[in-house]
mmCIF file of the N, C-alpha and C atoms, coordinates in Angstrom:
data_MODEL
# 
_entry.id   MODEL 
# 
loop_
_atom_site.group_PDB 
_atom_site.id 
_atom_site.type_symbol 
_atom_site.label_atom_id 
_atom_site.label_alt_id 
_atom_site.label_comp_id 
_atom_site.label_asym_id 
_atom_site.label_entity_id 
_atom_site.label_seq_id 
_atom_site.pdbx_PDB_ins_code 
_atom_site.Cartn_x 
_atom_site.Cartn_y 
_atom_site.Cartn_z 
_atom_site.occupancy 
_atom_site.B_iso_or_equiv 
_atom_site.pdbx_formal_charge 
_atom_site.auth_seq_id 
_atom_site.auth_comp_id 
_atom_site.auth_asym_id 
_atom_site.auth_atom_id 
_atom_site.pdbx_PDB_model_num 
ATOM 1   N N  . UNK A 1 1  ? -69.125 50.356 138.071 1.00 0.00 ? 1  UNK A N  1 
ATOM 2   C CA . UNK A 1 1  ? -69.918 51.451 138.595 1.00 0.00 ? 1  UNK A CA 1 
ATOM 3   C C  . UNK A 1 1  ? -69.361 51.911 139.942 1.00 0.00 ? 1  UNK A C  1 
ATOM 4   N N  . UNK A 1 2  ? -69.112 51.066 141.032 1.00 0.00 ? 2  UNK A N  1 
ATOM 5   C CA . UNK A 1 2  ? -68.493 51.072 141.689 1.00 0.00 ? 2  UNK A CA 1 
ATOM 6   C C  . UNK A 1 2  ? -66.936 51.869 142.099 1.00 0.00 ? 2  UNK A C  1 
ATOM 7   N N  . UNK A 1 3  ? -66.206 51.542 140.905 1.00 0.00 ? 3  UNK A N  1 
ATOM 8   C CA . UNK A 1 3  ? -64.909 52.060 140.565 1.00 0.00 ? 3  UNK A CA 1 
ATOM 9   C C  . UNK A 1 3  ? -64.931 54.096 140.330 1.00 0.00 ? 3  UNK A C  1 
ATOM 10  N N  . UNK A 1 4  ? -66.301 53.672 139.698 1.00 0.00 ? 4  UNK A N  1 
ATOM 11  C CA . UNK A 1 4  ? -66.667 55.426 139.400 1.00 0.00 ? 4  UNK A CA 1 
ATOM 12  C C  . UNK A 1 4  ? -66.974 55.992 140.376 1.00 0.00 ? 4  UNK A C  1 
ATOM 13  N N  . UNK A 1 5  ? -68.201 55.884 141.360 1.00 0.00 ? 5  UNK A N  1 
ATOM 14  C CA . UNK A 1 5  ? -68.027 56.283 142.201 1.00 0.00 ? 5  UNK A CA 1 
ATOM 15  C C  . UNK A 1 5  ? -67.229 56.870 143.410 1.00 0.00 ? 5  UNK A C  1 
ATOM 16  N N  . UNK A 1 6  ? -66.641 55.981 143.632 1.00 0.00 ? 6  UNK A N  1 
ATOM 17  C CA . UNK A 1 6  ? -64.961 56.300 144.297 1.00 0.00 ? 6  UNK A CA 1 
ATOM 18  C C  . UNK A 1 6  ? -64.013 57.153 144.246 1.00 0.00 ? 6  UNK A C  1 
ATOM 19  N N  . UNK A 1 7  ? -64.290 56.641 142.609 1.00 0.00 ? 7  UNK A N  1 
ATOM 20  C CA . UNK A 1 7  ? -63.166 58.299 142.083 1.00 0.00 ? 7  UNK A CA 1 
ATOM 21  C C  . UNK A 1 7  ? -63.688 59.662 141.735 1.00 0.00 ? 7  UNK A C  1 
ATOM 22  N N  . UNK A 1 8  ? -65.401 59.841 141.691 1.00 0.00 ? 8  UNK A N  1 
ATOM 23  C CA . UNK A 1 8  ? -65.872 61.006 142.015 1.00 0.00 ? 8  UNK A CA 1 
ATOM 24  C C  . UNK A 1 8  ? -65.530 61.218 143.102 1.00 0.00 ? 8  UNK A C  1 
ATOM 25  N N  . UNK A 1 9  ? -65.728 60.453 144.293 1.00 0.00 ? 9  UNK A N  1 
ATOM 26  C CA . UNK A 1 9  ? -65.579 60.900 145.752 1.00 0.00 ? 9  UNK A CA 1 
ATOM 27  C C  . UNK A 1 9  ? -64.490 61.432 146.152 1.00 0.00 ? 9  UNK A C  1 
ATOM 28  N N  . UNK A 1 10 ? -63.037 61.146 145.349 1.00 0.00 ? 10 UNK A N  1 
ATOM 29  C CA . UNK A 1 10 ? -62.164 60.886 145.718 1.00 0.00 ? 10 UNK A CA 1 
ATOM 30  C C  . UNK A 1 10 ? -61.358 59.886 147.418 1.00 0.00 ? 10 UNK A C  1 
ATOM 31  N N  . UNK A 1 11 ? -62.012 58.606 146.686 1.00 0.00 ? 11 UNK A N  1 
ATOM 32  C CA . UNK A 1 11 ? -61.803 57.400 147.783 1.00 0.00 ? 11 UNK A CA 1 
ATOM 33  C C  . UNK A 1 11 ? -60.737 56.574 146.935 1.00 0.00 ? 11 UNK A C  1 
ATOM 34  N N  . UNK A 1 12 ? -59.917 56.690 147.702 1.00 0.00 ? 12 UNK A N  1 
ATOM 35  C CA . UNK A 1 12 ? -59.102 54.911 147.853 1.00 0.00 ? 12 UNK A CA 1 
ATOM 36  C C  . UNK A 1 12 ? -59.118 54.191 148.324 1.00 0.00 ? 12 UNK A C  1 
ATOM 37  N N  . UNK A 1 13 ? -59.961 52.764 147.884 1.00 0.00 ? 13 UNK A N  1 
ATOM 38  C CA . UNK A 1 13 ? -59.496 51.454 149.063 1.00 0.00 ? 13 UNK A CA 1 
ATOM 39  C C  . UNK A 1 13 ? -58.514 51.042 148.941 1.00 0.00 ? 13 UNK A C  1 
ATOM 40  N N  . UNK A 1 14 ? -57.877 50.564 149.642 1.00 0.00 ? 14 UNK A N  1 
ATOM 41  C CA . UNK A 1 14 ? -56.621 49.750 149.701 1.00 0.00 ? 14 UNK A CA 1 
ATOM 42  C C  . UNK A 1 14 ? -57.203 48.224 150.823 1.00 0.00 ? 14 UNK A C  1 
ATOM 43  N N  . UNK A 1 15 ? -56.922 47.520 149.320 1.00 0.00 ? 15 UNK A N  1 
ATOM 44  C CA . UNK A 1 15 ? -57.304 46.029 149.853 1.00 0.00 ? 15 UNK A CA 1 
ATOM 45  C C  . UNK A 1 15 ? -56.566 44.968 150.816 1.00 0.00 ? 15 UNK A C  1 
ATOM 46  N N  . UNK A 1 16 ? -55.452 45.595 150.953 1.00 0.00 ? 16 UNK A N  1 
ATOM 47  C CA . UNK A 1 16 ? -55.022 45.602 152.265 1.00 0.00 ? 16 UNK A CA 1 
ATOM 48  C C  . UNK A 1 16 ? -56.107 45.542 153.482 1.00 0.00 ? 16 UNK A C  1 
ATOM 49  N N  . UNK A 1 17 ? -56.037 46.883 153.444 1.00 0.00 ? 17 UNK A N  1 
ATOM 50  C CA . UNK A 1 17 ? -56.670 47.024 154.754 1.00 0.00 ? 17 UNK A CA 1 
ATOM 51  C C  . UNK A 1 17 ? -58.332 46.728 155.037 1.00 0.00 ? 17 UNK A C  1 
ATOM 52  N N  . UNK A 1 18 ? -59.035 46.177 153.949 1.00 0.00 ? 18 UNK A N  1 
ATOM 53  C CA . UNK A 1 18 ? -60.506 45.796 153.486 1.00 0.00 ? 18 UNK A CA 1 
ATOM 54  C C  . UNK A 1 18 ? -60.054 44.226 154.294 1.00 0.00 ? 18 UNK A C  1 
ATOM 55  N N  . UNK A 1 19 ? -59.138 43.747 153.861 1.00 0.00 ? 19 UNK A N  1 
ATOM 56  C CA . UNK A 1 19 ? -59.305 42.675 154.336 1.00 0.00 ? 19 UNK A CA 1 
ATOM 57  C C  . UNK A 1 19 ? -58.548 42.332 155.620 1.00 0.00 ? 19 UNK A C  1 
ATOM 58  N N  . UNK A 1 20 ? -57.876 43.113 156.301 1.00 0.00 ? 20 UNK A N  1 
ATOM 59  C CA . UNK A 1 20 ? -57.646 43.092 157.549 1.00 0.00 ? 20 UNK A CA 1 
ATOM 60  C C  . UNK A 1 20 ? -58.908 43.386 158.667 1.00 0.00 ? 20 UNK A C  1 
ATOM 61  N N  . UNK A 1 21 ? -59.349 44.176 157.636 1.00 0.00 ? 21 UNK A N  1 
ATOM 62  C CA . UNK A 1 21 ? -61.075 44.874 158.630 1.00 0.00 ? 21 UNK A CA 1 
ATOM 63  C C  . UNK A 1 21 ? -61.860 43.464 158.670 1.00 0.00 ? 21 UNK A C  1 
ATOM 64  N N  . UNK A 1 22 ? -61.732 42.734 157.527 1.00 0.00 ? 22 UNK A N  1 
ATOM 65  C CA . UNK A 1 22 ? -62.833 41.507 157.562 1.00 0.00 ? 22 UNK A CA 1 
ATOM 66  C C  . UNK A 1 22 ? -62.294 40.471 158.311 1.00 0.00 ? 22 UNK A C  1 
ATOM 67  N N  . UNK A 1 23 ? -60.948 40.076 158.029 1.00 0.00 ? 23 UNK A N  1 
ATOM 68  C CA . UNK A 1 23 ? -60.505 39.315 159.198 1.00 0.00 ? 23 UNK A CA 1 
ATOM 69  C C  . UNK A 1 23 ? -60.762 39.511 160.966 1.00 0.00 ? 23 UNK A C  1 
ATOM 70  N N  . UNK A 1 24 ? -60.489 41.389 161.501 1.00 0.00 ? 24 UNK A N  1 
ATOM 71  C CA . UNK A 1 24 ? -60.626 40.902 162.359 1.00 0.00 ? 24 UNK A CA 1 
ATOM 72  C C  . UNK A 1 24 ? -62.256 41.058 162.912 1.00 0.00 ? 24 UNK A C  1 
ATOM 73  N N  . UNK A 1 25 ? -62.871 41.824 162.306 1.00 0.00 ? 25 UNK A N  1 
ATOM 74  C CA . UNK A 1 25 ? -64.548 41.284 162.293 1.00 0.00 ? 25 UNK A CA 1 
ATOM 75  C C  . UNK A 1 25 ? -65.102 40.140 162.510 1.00 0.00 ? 25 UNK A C  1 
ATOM 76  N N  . UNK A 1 26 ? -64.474 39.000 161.607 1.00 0.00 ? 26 UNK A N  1 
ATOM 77  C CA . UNK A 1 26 ? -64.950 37.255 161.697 1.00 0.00 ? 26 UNK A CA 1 
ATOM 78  C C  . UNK A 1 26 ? -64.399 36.948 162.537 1.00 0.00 ? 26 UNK A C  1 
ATOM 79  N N  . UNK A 1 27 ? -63.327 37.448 163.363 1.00 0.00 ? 27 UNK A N  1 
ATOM 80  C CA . UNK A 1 27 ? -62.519 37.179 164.609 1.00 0.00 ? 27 UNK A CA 1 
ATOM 81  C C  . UNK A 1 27 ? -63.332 37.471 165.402 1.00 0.00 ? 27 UNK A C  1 
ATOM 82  N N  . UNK A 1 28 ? -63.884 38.799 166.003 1.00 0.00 ? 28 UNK A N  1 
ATOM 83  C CA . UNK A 1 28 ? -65.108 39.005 166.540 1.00 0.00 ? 28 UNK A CA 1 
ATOM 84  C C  . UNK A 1 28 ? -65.856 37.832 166.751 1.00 0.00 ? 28 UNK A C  1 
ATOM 85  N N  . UNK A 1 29 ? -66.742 37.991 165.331 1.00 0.00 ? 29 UNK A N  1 
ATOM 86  C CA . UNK A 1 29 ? -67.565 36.421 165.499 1.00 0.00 ? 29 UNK A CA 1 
ATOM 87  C C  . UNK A 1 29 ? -67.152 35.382 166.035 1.00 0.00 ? 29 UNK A C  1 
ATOM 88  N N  . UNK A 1 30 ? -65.969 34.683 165.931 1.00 0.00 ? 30 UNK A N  1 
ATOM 89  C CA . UNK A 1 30 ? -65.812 34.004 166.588 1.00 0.00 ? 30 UNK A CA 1 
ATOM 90  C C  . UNK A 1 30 ? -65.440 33.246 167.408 1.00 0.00 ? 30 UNK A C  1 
ATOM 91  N N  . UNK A 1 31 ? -65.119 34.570 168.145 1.00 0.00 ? 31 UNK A N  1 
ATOM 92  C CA . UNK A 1 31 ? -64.659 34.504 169.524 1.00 0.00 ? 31 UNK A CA 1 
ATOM 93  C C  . UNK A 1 31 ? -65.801 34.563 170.534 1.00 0.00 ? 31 UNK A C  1 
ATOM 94  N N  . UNK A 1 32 ? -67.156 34.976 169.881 1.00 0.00 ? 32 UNK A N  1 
ATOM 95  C CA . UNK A 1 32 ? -68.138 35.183 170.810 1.00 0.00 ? 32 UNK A CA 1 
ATOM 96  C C  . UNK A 1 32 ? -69.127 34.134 170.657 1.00 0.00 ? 32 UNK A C  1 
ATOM 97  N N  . UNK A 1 33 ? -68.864 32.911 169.568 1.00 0.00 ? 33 UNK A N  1 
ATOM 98  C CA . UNK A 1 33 ? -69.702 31.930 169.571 1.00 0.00 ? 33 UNK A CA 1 
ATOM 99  C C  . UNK A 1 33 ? -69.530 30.788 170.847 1.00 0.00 ? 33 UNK A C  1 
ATOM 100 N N  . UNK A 1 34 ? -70.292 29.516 170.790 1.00 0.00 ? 34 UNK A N  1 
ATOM 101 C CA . UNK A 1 34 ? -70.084 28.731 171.891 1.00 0.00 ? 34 UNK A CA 1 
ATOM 102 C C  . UNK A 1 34 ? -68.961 28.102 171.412 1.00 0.00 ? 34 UNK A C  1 
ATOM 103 N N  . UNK A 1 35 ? -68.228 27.774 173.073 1.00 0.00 ? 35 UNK A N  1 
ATOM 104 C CA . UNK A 1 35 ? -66.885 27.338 173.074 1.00 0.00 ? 35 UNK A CA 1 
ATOM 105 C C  . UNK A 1 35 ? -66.949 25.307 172.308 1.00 0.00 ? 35 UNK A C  1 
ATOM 106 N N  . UNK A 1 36 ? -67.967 25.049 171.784 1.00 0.00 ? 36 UNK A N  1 
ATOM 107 C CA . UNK A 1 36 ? -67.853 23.607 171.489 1.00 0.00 ? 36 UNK A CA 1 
ATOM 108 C C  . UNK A 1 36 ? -68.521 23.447 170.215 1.00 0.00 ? 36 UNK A C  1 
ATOM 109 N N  . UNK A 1 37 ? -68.709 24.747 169.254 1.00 0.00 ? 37 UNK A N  1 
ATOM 110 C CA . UNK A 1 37 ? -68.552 25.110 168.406 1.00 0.00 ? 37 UNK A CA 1 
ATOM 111 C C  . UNK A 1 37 ? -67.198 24.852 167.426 1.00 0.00 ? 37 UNK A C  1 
ATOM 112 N N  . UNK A 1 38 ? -67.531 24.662 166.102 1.00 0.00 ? 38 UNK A N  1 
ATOM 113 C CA . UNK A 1 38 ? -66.116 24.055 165.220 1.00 0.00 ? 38 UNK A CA 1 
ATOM 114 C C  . UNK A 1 38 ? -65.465 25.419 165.185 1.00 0.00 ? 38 UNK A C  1 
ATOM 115 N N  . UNK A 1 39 ? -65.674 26.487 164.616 1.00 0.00 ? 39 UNK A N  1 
ATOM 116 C CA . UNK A 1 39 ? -65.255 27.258 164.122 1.00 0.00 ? 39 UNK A CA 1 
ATOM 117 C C  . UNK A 1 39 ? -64.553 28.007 165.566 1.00 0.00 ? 39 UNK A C  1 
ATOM 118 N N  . UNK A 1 40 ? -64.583 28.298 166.698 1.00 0.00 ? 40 UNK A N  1 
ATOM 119 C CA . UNK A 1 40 ? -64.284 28.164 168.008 1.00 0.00 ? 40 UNK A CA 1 
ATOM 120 C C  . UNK A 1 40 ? -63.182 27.154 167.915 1.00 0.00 ? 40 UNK A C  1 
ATOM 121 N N  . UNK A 1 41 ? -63.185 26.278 167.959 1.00 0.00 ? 41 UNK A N  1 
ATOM 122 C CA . UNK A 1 41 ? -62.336 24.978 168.564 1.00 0.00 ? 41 UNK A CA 1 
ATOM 123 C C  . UNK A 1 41 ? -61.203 25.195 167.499 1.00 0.00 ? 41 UNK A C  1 
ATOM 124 N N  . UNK A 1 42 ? -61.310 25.453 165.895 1.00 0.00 ? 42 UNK A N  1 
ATOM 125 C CA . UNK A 1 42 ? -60.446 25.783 164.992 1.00 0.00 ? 42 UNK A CA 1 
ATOM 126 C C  . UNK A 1 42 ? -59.706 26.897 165.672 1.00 0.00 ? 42 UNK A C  1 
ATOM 127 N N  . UNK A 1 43 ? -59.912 27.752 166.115 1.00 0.00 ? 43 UNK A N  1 
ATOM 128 C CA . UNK A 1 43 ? -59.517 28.890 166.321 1.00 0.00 ? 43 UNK A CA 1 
ATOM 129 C C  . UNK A 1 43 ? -58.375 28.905 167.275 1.00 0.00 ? 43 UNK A C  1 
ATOM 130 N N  . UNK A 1 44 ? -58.547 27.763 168.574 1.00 0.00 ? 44 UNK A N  1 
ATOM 131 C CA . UNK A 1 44 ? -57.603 27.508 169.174 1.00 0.00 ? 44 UNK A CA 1 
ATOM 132 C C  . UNK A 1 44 ? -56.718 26.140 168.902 1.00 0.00 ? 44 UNK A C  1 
ATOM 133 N N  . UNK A 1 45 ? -57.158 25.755 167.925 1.00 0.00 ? 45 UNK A N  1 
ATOM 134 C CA . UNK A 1 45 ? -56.771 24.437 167.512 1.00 0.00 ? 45 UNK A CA 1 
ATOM 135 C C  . UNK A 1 45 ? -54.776 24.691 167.274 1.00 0.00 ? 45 UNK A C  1 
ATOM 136 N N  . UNK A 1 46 ? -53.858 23.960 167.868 1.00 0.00 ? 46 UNK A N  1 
ATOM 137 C CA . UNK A 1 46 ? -52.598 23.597 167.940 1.00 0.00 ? 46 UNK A CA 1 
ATOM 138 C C  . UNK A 1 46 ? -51.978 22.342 167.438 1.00 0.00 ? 46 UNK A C  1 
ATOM 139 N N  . UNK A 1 47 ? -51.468 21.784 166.895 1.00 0.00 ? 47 UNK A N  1 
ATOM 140 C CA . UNK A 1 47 ? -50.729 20.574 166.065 1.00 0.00 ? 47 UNK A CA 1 
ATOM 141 C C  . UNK A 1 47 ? -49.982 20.767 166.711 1.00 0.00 ? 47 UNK A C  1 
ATOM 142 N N  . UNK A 1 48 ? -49.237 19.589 167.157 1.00 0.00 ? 48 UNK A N  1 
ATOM 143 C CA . UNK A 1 48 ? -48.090 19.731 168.242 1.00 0.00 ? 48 UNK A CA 1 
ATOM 144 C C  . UNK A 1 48 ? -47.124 18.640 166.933 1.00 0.00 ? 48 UNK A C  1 
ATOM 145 N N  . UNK A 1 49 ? -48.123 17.681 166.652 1.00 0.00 ? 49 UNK A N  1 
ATOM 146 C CA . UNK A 1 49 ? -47.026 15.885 166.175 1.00 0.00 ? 49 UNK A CA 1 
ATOM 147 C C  . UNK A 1 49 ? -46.458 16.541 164.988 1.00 0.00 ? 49 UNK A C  1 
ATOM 148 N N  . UNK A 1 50 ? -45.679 16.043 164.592 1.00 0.00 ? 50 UNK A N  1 
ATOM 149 C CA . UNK A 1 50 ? -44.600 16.247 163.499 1.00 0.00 ? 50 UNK A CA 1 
ATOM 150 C C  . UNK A 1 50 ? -43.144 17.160 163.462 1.00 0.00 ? 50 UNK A C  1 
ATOM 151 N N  . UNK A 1 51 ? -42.966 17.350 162.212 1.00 0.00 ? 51 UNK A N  1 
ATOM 152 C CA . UNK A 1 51 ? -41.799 17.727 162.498 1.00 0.00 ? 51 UNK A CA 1 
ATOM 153 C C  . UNK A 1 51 ? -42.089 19.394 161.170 1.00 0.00 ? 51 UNK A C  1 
ATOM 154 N N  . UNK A 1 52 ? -41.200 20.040 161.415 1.00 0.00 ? 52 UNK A N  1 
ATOM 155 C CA . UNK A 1 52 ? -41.125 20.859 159.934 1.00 0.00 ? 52 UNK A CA 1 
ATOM 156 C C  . UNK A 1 52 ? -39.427 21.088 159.638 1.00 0.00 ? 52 UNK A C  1 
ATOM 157 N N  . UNK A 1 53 ? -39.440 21.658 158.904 1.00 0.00 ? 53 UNK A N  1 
ATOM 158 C CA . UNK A 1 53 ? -37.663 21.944 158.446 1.00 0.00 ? 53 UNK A CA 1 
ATOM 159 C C  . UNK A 1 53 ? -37.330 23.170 159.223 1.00 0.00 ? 53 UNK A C  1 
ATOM 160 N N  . UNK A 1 54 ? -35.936 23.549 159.230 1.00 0.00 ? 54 UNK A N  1 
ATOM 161 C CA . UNK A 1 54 ? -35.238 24.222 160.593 1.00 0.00 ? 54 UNK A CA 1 
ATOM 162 C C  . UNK A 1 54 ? -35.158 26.042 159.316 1.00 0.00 ? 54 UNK A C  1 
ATOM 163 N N  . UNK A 1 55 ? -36.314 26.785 159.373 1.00 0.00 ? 55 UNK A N  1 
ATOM 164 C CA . UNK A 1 55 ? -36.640 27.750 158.693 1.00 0.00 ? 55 UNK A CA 1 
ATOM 165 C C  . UNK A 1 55 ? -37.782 28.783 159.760 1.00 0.00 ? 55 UNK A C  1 
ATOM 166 N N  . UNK A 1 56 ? -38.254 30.156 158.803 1.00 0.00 ? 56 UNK A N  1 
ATOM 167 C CA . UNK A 1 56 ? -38.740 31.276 159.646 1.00 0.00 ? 56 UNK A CA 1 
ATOM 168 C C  . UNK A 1 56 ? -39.886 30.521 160.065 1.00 0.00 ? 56 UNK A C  1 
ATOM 169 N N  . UNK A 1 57 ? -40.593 30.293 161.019 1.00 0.00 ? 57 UNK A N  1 
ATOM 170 C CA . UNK A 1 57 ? -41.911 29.778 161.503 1.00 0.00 ? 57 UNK A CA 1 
ATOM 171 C C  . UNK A 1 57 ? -43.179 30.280 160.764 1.00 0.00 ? 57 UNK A C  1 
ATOM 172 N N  . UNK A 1 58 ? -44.036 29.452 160.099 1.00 0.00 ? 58 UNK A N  1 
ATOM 173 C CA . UNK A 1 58 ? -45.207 30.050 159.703 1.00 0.00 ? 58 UNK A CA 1 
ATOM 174 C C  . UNK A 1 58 ? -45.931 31.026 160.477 1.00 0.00 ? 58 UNK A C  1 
ATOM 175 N N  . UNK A 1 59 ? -46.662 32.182 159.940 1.00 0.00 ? 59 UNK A N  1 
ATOM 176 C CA . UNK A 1 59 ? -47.601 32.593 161.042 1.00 0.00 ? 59 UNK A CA 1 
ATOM 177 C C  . UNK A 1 59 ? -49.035 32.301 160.505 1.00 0.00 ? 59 UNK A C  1 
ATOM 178 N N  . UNK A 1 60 ? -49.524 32.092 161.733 1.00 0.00 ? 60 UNK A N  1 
ATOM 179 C CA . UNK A 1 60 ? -50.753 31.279 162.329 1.00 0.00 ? 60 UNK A CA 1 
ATOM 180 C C  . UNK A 1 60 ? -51.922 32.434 161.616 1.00 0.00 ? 60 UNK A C  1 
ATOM 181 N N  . UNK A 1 61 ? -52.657 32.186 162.089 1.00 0.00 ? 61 UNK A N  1 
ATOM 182 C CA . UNK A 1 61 ? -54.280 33.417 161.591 1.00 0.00 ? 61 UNK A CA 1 
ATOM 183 C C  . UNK A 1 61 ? -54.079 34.000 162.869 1.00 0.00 ? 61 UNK A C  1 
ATOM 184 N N  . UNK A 1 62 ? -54.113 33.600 163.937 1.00 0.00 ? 62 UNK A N  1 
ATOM 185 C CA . UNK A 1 62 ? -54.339 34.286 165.376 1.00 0.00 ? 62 UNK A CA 1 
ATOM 186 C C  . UNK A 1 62 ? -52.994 35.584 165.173 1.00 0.00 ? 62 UNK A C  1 
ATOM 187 N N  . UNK A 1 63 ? -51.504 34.960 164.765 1.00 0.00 ? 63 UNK A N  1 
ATOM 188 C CA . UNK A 1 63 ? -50.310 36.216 164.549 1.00 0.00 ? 63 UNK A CA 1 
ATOM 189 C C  . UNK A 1 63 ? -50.804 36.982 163.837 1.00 0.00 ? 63 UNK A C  1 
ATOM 190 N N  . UNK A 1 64 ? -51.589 37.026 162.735 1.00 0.00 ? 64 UNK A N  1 
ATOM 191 C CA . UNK A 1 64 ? -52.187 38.121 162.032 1.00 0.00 ? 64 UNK A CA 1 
ATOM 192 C C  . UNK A 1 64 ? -53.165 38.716 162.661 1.00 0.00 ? 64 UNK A C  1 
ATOM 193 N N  . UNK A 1 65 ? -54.039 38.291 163.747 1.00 0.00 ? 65 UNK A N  1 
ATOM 194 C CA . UNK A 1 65 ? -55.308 39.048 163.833 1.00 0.00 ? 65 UNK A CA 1 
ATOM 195 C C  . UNK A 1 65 ? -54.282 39.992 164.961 1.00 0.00 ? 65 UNK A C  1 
ATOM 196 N N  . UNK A 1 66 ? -53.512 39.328 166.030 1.00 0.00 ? 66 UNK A N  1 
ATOM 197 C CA . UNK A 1 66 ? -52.455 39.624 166.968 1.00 0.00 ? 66 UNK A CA 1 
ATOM 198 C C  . UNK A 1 66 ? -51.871 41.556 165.914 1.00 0.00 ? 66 UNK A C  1 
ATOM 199 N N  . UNK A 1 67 ? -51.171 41.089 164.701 1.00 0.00 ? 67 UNK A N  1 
ATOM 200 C CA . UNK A 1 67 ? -50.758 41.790 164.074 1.00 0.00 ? 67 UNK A CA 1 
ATOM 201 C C  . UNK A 1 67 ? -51.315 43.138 163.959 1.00 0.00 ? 67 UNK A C  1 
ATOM 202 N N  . UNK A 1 68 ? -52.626 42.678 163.194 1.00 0.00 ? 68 UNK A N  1 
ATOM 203 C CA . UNK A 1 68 ? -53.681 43.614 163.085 1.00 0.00 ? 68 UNK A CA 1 
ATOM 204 C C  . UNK A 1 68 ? -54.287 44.654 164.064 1.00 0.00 ? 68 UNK A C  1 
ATOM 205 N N  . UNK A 1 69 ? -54.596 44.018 165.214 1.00 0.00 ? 69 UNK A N  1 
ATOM 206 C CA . UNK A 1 69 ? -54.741 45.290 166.014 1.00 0.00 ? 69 UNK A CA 1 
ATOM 207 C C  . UNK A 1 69 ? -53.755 46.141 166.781 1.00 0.00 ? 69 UNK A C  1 
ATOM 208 N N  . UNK A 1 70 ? -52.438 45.544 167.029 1.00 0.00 ? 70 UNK A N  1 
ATOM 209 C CA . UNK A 1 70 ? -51.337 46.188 167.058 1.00 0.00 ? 70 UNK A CA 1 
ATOM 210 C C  . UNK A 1 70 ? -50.972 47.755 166.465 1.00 0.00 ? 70 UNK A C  1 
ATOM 211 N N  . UNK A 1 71 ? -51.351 47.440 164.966 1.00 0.00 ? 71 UNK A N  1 
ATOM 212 C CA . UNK A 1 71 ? -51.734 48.679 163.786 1.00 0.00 ? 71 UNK A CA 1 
ATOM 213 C C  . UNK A 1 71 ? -52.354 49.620 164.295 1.00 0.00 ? 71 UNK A C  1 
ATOM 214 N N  . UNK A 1 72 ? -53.558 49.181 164.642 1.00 0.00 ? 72 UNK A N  1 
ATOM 215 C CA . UNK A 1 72 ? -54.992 49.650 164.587 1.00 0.00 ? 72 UNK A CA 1 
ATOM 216 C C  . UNK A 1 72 ? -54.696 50.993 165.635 1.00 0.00 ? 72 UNK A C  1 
# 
């Protein structure tokens, strides 16, 4: 039903960008909760111990939210 609508309207989502909007929204959230809060403490949370193989560096959630408003 949904799908119909849309295309009466002539709307495209692109789920891309649906879920860049929701990412940095919950970023919002929770950046404004208390700092001793899990979901807070995840957020700045860093692994330093180990090792990984000598390749492109993962990116983090923070490089994407970083990413995201860059766009914006």
């Amino acid at each position: 039903m949904n799908v119909a609508i849309l295309k009466q309207l002539s709307i495209e989502r692109d789920i891309i960008s649906v879920i860049q909007r929701r990412r940095v929204t919950y970023f919002g959230h929770v950046i404004r909760v208390d700092e001793d809060r899990l979901p807070y403490t995840g957020l700045l949370l860093y692994i330093t111990h180990g090792f990984r193989r000598k390749e492109r560096p993962k990116k983090r959630w923070t490089d994407n939210i970083r990413e995201y408003c860059m766009d914006m």
